[in-house]
KOLGU-887248 format. One record per residue (C-alpha): x, y, z; residue in one letter. Coordinates in Angstrom, 1 decimal. Each point is the difference from the previous one (the first is absolute). Layout:
N
<c1: X, c2: Y, c3: Z, res: A>
...
END
This chain:
102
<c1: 69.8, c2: 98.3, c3: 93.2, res: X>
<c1: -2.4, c2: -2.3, c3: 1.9, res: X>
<c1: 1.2, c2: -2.4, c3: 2.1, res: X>
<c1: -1.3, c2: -3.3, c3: -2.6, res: X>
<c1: 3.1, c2: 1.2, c3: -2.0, res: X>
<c1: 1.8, c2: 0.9, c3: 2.6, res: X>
<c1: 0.2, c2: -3.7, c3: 1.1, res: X>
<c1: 0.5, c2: -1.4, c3: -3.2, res: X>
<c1: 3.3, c2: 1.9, c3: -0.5, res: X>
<c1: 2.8, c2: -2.4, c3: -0.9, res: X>
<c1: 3.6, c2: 1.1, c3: 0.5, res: X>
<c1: 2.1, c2: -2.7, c3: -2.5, res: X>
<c1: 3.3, c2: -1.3, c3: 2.0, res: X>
<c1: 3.3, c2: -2.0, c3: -1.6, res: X>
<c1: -0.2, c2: -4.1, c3: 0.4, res: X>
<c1: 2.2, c2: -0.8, c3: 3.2, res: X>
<c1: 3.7, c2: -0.8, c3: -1.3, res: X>
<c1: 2.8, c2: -1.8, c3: 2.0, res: X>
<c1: 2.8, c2: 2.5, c3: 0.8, res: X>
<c1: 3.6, c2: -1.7, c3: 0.7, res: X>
<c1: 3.2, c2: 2.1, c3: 1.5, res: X>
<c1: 1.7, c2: 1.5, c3: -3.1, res: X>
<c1: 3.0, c2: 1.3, c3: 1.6, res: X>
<c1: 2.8, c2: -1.9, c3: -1.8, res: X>
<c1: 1.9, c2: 2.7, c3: -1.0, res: X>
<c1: -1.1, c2: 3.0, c3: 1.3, res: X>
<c1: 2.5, c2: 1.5, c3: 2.6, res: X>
<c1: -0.5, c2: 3.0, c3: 1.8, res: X>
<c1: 3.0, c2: 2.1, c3: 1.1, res: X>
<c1: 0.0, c2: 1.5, c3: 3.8, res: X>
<c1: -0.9, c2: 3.1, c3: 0.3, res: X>
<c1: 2.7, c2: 3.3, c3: 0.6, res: X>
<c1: 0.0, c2: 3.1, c3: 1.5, res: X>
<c1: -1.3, c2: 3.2, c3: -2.0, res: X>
<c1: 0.4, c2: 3.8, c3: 0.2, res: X>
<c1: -2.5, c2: 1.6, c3: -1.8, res: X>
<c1: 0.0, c2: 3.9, c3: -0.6, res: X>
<c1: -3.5, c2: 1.6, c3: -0.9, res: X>
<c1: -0.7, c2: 4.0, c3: -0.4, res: X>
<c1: -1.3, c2: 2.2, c3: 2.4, res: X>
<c1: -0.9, c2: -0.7, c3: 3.8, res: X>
<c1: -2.3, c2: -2.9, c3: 0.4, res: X>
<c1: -2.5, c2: 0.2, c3: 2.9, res: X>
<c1: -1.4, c2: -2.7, c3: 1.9, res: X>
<c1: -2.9, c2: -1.0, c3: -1.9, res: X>
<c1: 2.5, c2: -0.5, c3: -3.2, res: X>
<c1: 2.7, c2: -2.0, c3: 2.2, res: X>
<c1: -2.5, c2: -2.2, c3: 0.9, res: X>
<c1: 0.1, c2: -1.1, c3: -3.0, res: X>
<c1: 3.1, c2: -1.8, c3: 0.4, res: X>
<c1: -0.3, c2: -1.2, c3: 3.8, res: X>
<c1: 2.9, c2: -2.6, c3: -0.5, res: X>
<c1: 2.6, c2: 3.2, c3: -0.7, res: X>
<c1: 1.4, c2: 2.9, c3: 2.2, res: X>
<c1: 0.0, c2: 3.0, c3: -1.1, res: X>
<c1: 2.4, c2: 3.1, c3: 0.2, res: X>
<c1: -0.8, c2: 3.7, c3: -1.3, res: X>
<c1: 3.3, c2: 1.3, c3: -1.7, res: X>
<c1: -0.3, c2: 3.5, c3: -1.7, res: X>
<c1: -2.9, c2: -0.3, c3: -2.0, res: X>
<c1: 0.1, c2: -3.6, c3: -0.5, res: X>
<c1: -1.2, c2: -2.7, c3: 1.9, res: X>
<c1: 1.9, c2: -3.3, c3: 0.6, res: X>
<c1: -1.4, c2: -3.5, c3: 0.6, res: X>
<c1: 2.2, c2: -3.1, c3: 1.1, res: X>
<c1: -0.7, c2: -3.5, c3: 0.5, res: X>
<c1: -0.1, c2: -3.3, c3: -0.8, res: X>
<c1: -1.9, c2: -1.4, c3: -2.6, res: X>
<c1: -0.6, c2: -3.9, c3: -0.4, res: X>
<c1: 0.6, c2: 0.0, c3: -3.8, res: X>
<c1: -0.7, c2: 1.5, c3: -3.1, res: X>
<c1: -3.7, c2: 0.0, c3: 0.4, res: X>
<c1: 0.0, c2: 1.9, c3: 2.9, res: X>
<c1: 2.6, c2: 2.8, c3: -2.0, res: X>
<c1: -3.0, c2: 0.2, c3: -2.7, res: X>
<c1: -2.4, c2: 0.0, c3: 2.8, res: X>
<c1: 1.9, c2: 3.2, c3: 1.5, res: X>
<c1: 0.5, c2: 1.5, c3: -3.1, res: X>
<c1: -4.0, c2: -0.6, c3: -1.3, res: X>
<c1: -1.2, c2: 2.0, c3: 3.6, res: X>
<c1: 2.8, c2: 2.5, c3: -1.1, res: X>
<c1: -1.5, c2: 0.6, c3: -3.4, res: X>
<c1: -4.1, c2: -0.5, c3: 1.1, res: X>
<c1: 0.8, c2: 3.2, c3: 3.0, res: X>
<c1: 1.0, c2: 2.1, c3: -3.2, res: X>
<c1: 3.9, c2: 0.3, c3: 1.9, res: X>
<c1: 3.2, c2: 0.8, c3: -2.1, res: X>
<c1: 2.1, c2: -3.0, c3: 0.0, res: X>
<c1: 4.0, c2: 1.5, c3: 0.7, res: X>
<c1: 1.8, c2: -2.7, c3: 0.2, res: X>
<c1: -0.2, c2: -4.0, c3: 1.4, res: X>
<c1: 3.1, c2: -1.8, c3: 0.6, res: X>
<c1: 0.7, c2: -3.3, c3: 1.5, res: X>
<c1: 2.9, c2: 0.4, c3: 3.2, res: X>
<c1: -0.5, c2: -3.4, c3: 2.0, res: X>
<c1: 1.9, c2: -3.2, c3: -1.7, res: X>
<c1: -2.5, c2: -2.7, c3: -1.0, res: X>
<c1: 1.4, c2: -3.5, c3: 0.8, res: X>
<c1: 0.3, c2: -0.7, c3: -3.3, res: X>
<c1: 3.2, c2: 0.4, c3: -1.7, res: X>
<c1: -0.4, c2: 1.0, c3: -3.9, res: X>
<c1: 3.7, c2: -1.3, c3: -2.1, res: X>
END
């Protein structure tokens, strides 16, 4: 490529737009507390993966507990789960939310 072209290279971009809040009925429940059980005895390079959660070796399994904000964060947890190739036991919610359900 010589550099005539090179400066000649257009990248198209999107008109500005006006962006306005949009958050009328979106609601976001507080987070919980989470005990998730994974196989086999994770190291520390694969609990760093999850630096918000402790961690406790039981048997063959490893435990992580914590907190986490809301259900992003749960998807968030379970996505580095599934990208480190690690078998997914169990997850269960143990912390209340402040949110009462009827």
């Amino acid at each position: 490529m010589n550099s005539a072209s090179a400066n000649n290279h257009r990248i198209p971009v999107a008109t500005a737009h006006s962006v306005r809040a949009q958050d009328d009925g979106v609601t976001t429940q507080p987070g919980c507390q989470y005990v998730i059980r994974i196989r086999g005895r994770l190291g520390a390079t694969a609990l760093s993966a999850f630096p918000t959660m402790g961690s406790e070796v039981r048997g063959s399994e490893t435990v992580l507990t914590g907190f986490l904000e809301d259900r992003s964060a749960v998807y968030g947890v379970l996505a580095q789960i599934e990208a480190l190739g690690l078998e997914l036991l169990e997850l269960r919610r143990v912390g209340p939310s402040a949110v009462h359900e009827p």
